[in-house]
C-alpha positions in Angstrom: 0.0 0.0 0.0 2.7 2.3 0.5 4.1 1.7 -2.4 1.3 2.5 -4.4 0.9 5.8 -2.7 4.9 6.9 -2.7 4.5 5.8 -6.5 1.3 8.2 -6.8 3.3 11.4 -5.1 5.0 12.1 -8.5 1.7 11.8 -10.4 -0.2 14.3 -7.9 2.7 17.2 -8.2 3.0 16.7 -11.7 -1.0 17.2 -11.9 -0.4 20.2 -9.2 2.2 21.9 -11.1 0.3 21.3 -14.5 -2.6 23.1 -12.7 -1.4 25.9 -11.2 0.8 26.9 -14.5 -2.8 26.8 -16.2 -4.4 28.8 -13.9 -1.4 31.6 -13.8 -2.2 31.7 -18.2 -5.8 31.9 -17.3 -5.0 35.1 -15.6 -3.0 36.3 -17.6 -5.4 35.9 -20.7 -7.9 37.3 -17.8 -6.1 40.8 -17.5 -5.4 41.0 -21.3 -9.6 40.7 -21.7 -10.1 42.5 -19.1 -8.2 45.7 -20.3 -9.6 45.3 -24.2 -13.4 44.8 -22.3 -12.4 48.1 -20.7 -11.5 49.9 -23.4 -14.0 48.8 -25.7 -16.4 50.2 -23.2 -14.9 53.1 -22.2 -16.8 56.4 -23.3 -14.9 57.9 -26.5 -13.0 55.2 -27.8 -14.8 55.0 -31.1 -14.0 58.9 -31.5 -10.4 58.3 -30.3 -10.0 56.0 -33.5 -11.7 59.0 -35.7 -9.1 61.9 -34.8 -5.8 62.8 -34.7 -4.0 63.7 -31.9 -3.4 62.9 -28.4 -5.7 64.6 -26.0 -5.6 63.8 -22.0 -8.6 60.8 -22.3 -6.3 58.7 -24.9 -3.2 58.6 -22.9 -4.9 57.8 -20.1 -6.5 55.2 -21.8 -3.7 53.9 -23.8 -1.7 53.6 -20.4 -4.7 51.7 -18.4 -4.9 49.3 -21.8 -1.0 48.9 -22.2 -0.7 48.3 -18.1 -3.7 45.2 -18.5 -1.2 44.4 -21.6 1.9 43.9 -19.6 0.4 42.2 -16.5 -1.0 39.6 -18.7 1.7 38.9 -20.9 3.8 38.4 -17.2 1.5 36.1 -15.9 1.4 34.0 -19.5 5.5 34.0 -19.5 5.1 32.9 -15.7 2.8 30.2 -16.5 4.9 28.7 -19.5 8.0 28.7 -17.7 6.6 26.9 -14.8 5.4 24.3 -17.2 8.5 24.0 -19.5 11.0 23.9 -16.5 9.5 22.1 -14.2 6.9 19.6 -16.2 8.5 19.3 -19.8 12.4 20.0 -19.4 13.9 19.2 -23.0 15.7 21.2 -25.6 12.8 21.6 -27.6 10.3 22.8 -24.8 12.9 25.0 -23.1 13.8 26.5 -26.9 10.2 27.4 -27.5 10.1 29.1 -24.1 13.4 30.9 -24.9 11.7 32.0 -28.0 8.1 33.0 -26.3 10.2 35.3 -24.0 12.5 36.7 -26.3 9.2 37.5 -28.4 6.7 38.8 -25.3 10.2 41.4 -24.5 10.2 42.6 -27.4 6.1 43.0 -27.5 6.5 44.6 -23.6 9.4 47.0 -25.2 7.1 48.2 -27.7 3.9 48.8 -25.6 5.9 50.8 -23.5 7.6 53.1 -26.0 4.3 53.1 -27.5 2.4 54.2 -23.9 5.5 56.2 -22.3 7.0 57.5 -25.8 10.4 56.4 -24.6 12.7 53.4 -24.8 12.7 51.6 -21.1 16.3 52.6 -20.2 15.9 56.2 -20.4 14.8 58.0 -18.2 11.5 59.7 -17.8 11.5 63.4 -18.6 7.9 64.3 -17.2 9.2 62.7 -13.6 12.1 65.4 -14.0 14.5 63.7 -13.7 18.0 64.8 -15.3 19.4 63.6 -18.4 23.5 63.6 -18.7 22.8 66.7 -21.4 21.1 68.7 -18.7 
């Protein structure tokens, strides 16, 4: 009997793991819905995609939006390198997730220049901080 249940201990973590790495992608495709369902209902959008410009609403909008963006692309590359390191460790399974990440960087680079109009690494002008020109 003891057997049997020593030899089911690997099963039940394996199952646990598997789990928990589905439910961290669940919420990460969570926030990402989340923050389109927001914007799609927030007042003005459909007049945001019909003029030029950036007034106060759109920022605010596009960094509420970009935010729900980032926090769910983390919690997707949590989820999938939970899964690839500690349920599916070989070449191939830790290439693809060397490849997701290298993607989802560059994806989180470019919603933040997009949001902040700056590259991460420098630094923010509006939080006045000093540049080595000034």
């Amino acid at each position: 009997m003891e057997g049997g249940m020593a030899a089911e201990l690997p099963h039940l973590a394996h199952d646990l793991i598997a789990g928990a790495s589905l439910a961290i992608e669940f919420l990460g495709a969570a926030f990402i819905t989340a923050a389109v369902v927001k914007l799609a209902v927030s007042p003005g959008t459909f007049r945001v995609l019909f003029t030029h410009g950036s007034n106060g609403r759109n920022r605010t909008d596009k960094h509420e939006f970009g935010a729900g963006l980032l926090m769910g692309m983390d919690f997707l590359v949590a989820g999938d390198v939970i899964k690839s390191v500690a349920l599916e460790l070989t070449l191939p399974a830790i290439s693809a997730l060397a490849l997701l990440v290298l993607i989802r960087t560059f994806l989180s680079w470019s919603i933040l220049v997009e949001i902040e109009g700056r590259w991460p690494w420098t630094p923010d002008r509006r939080d006045g901080a000093r540049t080595p020109e000034s």
